[in-house]
Every structure is written in C-alpha cells, then in structure tokens.
N, C-alpha and C positions, 0 to 999 in steps of 0.2 A: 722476520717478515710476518706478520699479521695475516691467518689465511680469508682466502676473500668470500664474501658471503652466496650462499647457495646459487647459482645459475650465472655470478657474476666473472668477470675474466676481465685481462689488459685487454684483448681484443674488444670484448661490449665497453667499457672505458674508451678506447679511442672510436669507437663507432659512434658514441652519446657527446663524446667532445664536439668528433665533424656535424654531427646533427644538430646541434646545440648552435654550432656556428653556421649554421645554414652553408654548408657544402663549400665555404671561399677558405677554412683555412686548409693548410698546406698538407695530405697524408703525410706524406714522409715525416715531416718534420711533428706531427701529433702523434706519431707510431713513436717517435724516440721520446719524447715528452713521456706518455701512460708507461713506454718500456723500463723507465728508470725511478718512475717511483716508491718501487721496494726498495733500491739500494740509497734513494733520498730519506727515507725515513729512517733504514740501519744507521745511514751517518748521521742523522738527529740526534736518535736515540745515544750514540757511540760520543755524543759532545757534550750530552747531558739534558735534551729533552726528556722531559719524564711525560707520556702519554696517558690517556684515562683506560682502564682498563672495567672490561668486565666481570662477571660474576664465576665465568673461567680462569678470569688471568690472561685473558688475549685482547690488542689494543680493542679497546671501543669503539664502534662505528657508526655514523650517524649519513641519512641519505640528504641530498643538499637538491637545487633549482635544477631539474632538467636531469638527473638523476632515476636510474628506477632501480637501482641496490641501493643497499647500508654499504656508503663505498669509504668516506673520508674521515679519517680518525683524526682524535684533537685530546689536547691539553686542558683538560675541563672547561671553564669559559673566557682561559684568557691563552688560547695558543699561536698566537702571535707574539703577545709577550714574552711565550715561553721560549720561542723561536731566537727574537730577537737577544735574549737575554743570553743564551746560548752562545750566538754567533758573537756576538760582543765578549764576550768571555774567552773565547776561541781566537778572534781576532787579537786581544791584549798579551796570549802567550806569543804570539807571530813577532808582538809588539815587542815583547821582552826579552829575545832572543835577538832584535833588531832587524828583521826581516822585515816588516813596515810599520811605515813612519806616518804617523798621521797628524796631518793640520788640522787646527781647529778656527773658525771666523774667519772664513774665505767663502765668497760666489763664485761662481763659474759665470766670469767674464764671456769669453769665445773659445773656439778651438782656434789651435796654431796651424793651418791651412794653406798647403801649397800644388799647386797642378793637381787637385784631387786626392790627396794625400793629407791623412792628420799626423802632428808631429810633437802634438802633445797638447796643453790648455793653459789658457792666462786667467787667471784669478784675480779678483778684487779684494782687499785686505780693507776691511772696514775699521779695524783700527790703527792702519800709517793708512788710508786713503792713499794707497798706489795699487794699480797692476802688477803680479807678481807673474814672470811665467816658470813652466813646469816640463820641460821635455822630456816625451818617453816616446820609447820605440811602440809603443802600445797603447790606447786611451777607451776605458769601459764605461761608458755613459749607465749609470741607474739611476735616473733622478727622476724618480715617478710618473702620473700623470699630469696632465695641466687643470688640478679642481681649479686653480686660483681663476682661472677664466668665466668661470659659472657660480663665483661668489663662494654660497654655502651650498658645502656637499657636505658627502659622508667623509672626506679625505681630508687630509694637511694644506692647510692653506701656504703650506712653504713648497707645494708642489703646484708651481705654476705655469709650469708648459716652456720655459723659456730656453733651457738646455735645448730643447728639439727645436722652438720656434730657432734661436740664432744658427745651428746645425742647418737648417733649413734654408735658410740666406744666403749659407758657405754652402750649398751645391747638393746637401743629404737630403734624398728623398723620403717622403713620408705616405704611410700608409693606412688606409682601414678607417681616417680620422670622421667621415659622417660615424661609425657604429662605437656609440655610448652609451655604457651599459644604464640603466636605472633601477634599484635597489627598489622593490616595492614596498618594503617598513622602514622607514624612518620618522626617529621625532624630533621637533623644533628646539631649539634652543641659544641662546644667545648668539653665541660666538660660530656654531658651524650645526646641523641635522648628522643627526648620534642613530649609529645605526642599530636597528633591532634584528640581531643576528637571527639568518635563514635556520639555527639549528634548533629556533623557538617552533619553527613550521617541519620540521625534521622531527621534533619532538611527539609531532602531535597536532601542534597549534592552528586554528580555523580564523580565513578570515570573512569576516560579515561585513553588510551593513542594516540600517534601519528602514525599513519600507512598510508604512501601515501599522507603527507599532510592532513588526515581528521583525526576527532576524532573517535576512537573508544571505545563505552561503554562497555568494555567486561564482564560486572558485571550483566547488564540489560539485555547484547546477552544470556548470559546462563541461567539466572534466573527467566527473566522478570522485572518488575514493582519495585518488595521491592528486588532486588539482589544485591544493594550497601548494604544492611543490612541484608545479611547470616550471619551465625554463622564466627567466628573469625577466624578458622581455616581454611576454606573456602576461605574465600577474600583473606587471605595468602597468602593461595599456589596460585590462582588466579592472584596475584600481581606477586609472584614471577612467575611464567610459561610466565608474560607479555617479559621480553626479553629485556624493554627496560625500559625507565621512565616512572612510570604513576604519575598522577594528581588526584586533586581531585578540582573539581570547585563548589563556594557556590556564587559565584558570583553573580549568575542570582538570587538570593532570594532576593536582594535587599539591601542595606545599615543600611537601618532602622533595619529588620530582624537578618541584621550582629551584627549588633551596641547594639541591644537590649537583643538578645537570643544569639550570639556567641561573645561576645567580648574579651572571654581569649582568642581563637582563631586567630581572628584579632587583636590583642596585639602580641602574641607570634609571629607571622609570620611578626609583621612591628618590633619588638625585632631584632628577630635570622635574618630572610632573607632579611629583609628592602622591604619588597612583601607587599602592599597595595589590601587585599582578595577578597574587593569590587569590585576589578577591573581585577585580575589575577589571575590565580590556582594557586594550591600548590603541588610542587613535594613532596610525601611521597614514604614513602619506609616501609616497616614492621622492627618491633622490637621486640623481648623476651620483656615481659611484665607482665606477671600471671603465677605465680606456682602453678597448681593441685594441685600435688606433694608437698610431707612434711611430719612431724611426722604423723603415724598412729597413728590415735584417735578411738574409739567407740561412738557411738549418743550421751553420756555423757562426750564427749572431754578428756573422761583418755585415756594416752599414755600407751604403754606396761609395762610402768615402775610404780608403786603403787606410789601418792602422787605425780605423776606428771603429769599437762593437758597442752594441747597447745589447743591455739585460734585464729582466725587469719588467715594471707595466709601461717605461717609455718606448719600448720595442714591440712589434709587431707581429705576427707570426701563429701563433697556435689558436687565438680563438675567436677569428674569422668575424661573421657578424653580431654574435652574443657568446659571451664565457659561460660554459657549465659551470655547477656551482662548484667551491671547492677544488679549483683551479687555478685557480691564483696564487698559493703559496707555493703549489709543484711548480710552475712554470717558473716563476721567480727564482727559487735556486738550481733549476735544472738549464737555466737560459744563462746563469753565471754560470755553470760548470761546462756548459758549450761552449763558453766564450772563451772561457781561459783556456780551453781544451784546443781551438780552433789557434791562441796566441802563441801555444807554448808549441805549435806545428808552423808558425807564417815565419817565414824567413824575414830578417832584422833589415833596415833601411842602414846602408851605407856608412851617412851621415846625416845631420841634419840643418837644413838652410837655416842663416843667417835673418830673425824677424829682427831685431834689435830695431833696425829703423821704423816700422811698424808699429812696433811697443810702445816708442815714444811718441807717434801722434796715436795712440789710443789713450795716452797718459793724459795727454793734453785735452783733447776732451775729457775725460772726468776731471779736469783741473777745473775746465770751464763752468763746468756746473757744480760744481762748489764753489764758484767766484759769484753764482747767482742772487740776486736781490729780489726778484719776485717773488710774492706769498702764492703764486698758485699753486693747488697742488694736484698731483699727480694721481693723488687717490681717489679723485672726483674720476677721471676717464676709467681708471679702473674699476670705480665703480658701475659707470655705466656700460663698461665692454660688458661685466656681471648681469647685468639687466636687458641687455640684447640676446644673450648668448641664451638665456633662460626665457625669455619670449619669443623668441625667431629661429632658436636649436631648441624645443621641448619632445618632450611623450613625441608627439603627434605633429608631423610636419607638414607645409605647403609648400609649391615654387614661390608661387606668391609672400609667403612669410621670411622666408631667406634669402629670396630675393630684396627687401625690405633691410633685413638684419646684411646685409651686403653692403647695400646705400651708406648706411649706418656709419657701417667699420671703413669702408671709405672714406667718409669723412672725418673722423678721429684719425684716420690715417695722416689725412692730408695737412690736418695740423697739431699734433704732436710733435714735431722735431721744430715746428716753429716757436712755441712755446717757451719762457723758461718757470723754472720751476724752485720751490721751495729748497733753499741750500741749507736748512736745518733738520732736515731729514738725507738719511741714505740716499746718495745716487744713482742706487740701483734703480728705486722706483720711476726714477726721469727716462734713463739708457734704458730699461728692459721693457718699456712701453710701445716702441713703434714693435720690437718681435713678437711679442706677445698678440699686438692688435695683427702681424702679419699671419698668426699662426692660427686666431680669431676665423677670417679670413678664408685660410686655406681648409678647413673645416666647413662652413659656409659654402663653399666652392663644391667640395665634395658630395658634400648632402645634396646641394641641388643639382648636381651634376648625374644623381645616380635615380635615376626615375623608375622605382619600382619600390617596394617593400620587400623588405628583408629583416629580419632578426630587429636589431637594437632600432633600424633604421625604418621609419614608418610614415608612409610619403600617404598622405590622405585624399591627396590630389593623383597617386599611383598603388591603388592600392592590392595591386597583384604582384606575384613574384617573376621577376623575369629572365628566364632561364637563358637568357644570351650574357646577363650580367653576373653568374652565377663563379666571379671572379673577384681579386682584390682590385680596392682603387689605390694609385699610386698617383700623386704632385708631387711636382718637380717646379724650380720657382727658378729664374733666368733672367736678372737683369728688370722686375718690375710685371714677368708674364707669370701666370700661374699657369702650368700646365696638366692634366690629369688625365691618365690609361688605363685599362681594367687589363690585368694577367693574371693569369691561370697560378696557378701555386702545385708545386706537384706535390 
C-alpha cells in the first residue's frame, strides 16, 4: 500500500467524499468505501496492474476535482485500460477452470420477477431473434449509466439507462437520478465528446478565457491557487456562466511533462483537433459524464427487489450529490466486492417459479415486431429524448424548463407503443424505447421535484441549499404513478 501524502488520511478521504456529495450520501457506507481502498489496490497490483511510480519507487499520486491531497494513483494515462485489461485476464482463468461461463450477443431483455423477488434475467439473442432465460439464485446488475439518454457524452453510448429503466417498471426503486455529474473539459467530436482528463488540471493545467485581448483565469480569480481543481460541479457552472469559449492551457509544463505524464491527452487533441498541446490550449466545454443516480442499493448493494444487487455507476449509494474526483474506479470494484460479499451471506430461494408461460407472450411480442412493415424509425425519438434531456436536464436548471421537458416525454410516451417500427433493424431499439422515455421521465420528476441547489443539481429558479432536503430522493413507479421521498442515508 502506497503511503499517503503529508496531512492526508482514510478519514480526510471520506470527509472530502461526504463534502463533495454535499452531506446526502450515506457515512456508513462512504466509511467502508475510503476503508478498503488499500486492500482494492493490493488486489490490482496482485492481478497485474502495473501503477506509475515515482522518482522513490512509491505509486504516483496525482490530486483530482474536490481533492485537497495527491490522493489517486494511476496507470500512466491509460488506467482504465489497465484495469480493465487485468480483470479480463483474471476473469478468463475463472473461465478455464470452468467456473464462469460467458455469453456473448445477448441484451438484457427484463428481470425474471415474482412478489418482489428476482429469479434471474431473459435475454434477447440477436442472432436466433428469441428470448433466452437465465435462472440464478443471485442477479448483479453493472450496466453503467444511462449516457445514451443525453445523446453525446463522455460515456459508451451502449450505456443507455435501460437495465435500470425496465427494473424500474418491475417494482426497483431508484435513486439520486436529478444529480448528473458534468465533466468541465471536454472536446467535440463526431461520434461522442472525448474527455480531457481532470489529471491535465492535477497536473498543473489553467483554465482561461479571452476578455479584452487578455487571459482571464476565472477559476484561480474565485478560488485561488487549487481552483482549476474544485469539485466538478463547480468548474461546471463556472465554465458555463463564462459566456464565451474557455481553454485549458498545459502548455507551459513543458513537453517532456506532456509526453511522459499526459500523453493520452496530447494524442487525443492531435487525433480529434489536429492541436499540438505543447504549443496551444485546448478549447473544452463540459459534458454529462457520471451518474449519482441509479438503482437504490443498501451498504450491502441489495436493490429493493430480494435477489437482486447492482454494482457499479448503475447503483446508487456513495456520492450523494456530486462524485469527488477519482472515485469512480474505487466504488466500482469495492460495490462488486460488497455485492458478492452480501450474496455469498443471503440465504438461497427454495425453488424457483414456473415463467415459462410469460416467456412465451414476451416471445410473441418480439415476433411482432419483426413481422413489422413500417420504415419508421425508432432513432428519430431517440433522437429527440437526446435533445430534450440536454435542453430541459442542462448545467442550469428551471421549474419552468423541466416542466416543459416533462410535456415533452409525455408525449413521446403516449405514442411510442402505438407506433411500428422499422423490422430491418434490431428490436431492441422499438421495445427499449417506452423504458428508456419512462426513465427519461423519472429523472425530470426528480429534478423538479427537489427545489433547492445542491451539488450536481442546480435549480436557478432555487438557488439556495435547503437543509430540510439535505437527504436522497428515491421514485418508486406503481401502475403509471411516479412516486418520490427524500430519506436520510445513515
């Protein structure tokens, strides 16, 4: 374990977490998150992450948003990769020993759902075009965020909310979903906005803009010294309130520095912009980026629903109304190691009920819509849920505007299932459309439902914080009601 930098501790770590998340997410459960990630990283190291080290030999540590140590070590500039590349490697011994077995070119149709209970998942086989199901005494939802709702983001557009939206249908409550995080650098580019990692501002990195012919720091005017590196939410609205284009300049740190310590950075930017960073800024702009928000879990990651956990950024739980930075990869695998920690303690179900009859009228529906003759398609509404959710859920909110973007998804609601749709494309994109616009929706609901500024959530028409709400919001959906509660998180 990495020792930690001068004044800093697990305790200032979950202090900076809860403050970051403006006081809603859970102590407890942020005490066991910061308690475990020494022995998260021994096991990285122990599968074959290789970390960047310094000029000692001890991991490298760089300070991230909302941060006031050099807290988060990494894999030079690709430690996600490195991560990923790892556990993939890890999981294929599992694989070869026969311990698990993995499908490849299946969706996650719905959950197999009875009196509150899940009893495992029906898949969609897009190459025999049938529902497959899957029984397990046990079911771990990690199916990301929902970028795909808000078009282009920094995320995978194969993360599109719909695992949680149809959960959501079947009875599993959801949480946190007004507070989305916004990424203050990113740059445009065809397909999705490429994000310009927070460890360029860790670095070093200043952002400006242009007024008068001179640069102005407006990060460093309101903050001082570490005000490129506030919390996320922060630089945000910051970025946005600038008016015009801001930058971010790493320039002056030198070549070497660039070349050594940000090279996916300077990659990306001579990629997409053809901008050589040695020598030039970089116009950024903020992006939707991190979902709070997601299935509600308890500190042992069960959903409301018996036998079923989420882990992951679909789940809810540790960073309240804005993620510190460098938080995300700990939660991620400290929220799988809770979960299966929590399954390998739940006592097993009996047996499990007979859906068979069920399967077959969900069969029958995807049969239908493969039997479809209309050219409409399906990407037109998802297009335009993209363009409500980004005008009427932005930076800066109204009652007024979401109320608005509500009308909206309404109506898309109301005809969507009447529709049919293009039969030469996947069926997904027809069926996953009414949950997605439901989950749309319940988002909407949320936000306007919480009248106060908070963290990610920034109400223009509320823009005080209001310490009676200084709680999570939780929907609950019942038959066509959407219902929402603020509770406490211990």
């Amino acid at each position: 374990m990495p020792p930690c930098d001068p004044g800093d501790s697990v305790r200032l770590h979950i202090q900076e977490t809860l403050e970051s998340g403006c006081r809603i997410g859970g102590e407890k459960a942020v005490s066991a998150l910061c308690a475990d990630a020494p022995a998260i990283i021994g096991w990285l190291e122990s599968i074959g992450v290789v970390f960047s080290r310094d000029e000692n030999g001890q991991a490298a540590k760089r300070a991230f948003g909302g941060q006031s140590r050099k807290r988060t070590i990494y894999a030079g500039a690709s430690t996600g990769k490195q991560i990923v590349t790892a556990l993939i490697q890890e999981a294929r011994k599992w694989e070869c020993r026969g311990l698990i077995q993995r499908r490849l070119g299946l969706r996650f149709h719905t959950a197999l759902i009875r009196d509150g209970a899940c009893y495992g998942i029906l898949c969609y086989s897009e190459a025999e075009k049938r529902l497959i199901p899957f029984y397990a005494d046990a079911v771990v939802m990690a199916t990301g965020g929902q970028n795909c709702l808000f078009g282009k983001t920094t995320g995978s557009t194969l993360c599109d909310g719909y695992g949680a939206a149809m959960l959501f249908l079947q009875g599993a409550a959801l949480k946190n979903l007004e507070m989305i995080q916004y990424h203050p650098t990113s740059i445009e580019t065809p397909q999705k906005r490429m994000l310009v990692t927070e460890a360029a501002r860790g670095e070093g990195g200043r952002l400006y803009y242009i007024k008068d012919g001179k640069r102005v720091y407006f990060m460093e005017e309101a903050f001082g010294p570490r005000g490129n590196l506030m919390p996320r939410d922060i630089v945000s609205k910051y970025v946005y309130d600038a008016l015009s284009q801001v930058y971010l300049d790493i320039a002056f740190l030198g070549e070497n520095i660039i070349r050594s310590r940000l090279e996916e950075v300077y990659q990306l930017c001579q990629d997409y912009l053809g901008l050589d960073v040695t020598k030039e800024s970089i116009p950024v702009a903020p992006s939707v980026h991190f979902f709070m928000g997601g299935l509600w879990v308890d500190e042992r990651h069960r959903t409301s629903l018996k036998g079923l956990y989420a882990a992951g950024e679909c789940a809810s739980l540790y960073h309240g109304a804005n993620r510190l930075g460098g938080n995300s990869l700990l939660s991620a695998i400290h929220s799988a190691r809770a979960a299966l920690s929590s399954i390998s303690e739940e006592s097993l179900p009996a047996r499990h009920p007979d859906f068979s009859g069920w399967i077959r009228q969900q069969q029958q529906s995807i049969e239908k819509l493969l039997l479809s003759k209309s050219p409409f398609s399906a990407v037109y509404i998802q297009n335009q849920l993209a363009k409500i959710m980004g005008e009427d859920l932005g930076i800066v909110r109204t009652g007024e505007k979401l109320s608005q973007g509500l009308e909206s998804i309404d109506y898309y609601l109301s005809v969507c299932d009447k529709l049919i749709y293009d039969s030469q494309v996947s069926p997904y994109q027809a069926y996953s459309l009414g949950p997605m616009l439901t989950l749309a929706r319940a988002i909407l609901t949320c936000a306007l439902s919480r009248k106060e500024t908070r963290g990610a959530h920034i109400r223009e028409d509320f823009p005080e914080r209001d310490p009676s709400l200084e709680k999570a919001s939780v929907i609950r959906y019942n038959q066509g009601k959407f219902t929402v509660t603020y509770e406490k998180e211990e």
